[in-house]
C-alpha positions in Angstrom: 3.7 4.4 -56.5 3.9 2.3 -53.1 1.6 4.9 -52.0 -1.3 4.5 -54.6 -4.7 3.9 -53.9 -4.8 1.0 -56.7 -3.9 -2.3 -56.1 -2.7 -2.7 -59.5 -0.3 0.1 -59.6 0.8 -1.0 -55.9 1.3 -4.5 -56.6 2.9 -3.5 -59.8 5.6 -1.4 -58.2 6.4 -4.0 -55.8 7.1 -7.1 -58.3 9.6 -4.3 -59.9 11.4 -3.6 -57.0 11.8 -6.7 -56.0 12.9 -8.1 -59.5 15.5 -5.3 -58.9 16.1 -6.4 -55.3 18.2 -3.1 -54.1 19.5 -3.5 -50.6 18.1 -0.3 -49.8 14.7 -0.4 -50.8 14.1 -3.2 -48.5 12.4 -0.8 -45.5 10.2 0.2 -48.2 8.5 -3.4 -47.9 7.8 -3.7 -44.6 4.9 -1.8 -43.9 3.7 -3.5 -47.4 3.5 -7.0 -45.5 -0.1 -5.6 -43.8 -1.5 -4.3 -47.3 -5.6 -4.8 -47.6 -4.9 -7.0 -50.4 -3.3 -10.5 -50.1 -1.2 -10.0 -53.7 0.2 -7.1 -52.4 1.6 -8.7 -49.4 2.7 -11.9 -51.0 4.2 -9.6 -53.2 6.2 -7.9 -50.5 7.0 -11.3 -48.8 8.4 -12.8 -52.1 10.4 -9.1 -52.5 12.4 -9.5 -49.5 12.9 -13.2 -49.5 15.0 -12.3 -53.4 16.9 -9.9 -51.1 18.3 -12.5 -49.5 20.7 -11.1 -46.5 19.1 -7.7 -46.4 15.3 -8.6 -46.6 15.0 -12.0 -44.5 15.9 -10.6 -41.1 13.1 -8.1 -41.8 10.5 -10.9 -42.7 11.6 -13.1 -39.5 10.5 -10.3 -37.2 7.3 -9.2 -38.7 6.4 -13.0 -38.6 7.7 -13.3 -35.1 6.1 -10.6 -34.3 2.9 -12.2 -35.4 1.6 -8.9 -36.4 1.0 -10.5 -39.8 -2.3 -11.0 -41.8 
């Protein structure tokens, strides 16, 4: 579903993983954070920030990184 052409079904997959917040889905995010569509990487951003220790290190270096949109 991370993997769908549609925004919808993208953006949809990614508010339910991150309700769920499992450690391990968090490198699933990542590449999520440089989506076409702003939801979808708000959504991401908001995903691993409710991961707390597992997702923020991941959102420090993209945004050090400054290879986000």
């Amino acid at each position: 579903m991370l993997s769908s052409t549609r925004t919808a079904t993208v953006y949809a997959a990614v508010v339910t993983l991150g309700q769920i917040a499992h450690p391990h889905d968090v490198e699933l995010f990542e590449p999520l954070l440089n989506h076409e569509r702003a939801i979808v990487r708000e959504s991401a951003a908001v995903a691993l920030g409710r991961m707390g220790k597992t997702g923020l290190p991941i959102l420090l270096r993209v945004m050090n990184s400054g290879a986000v949109r």
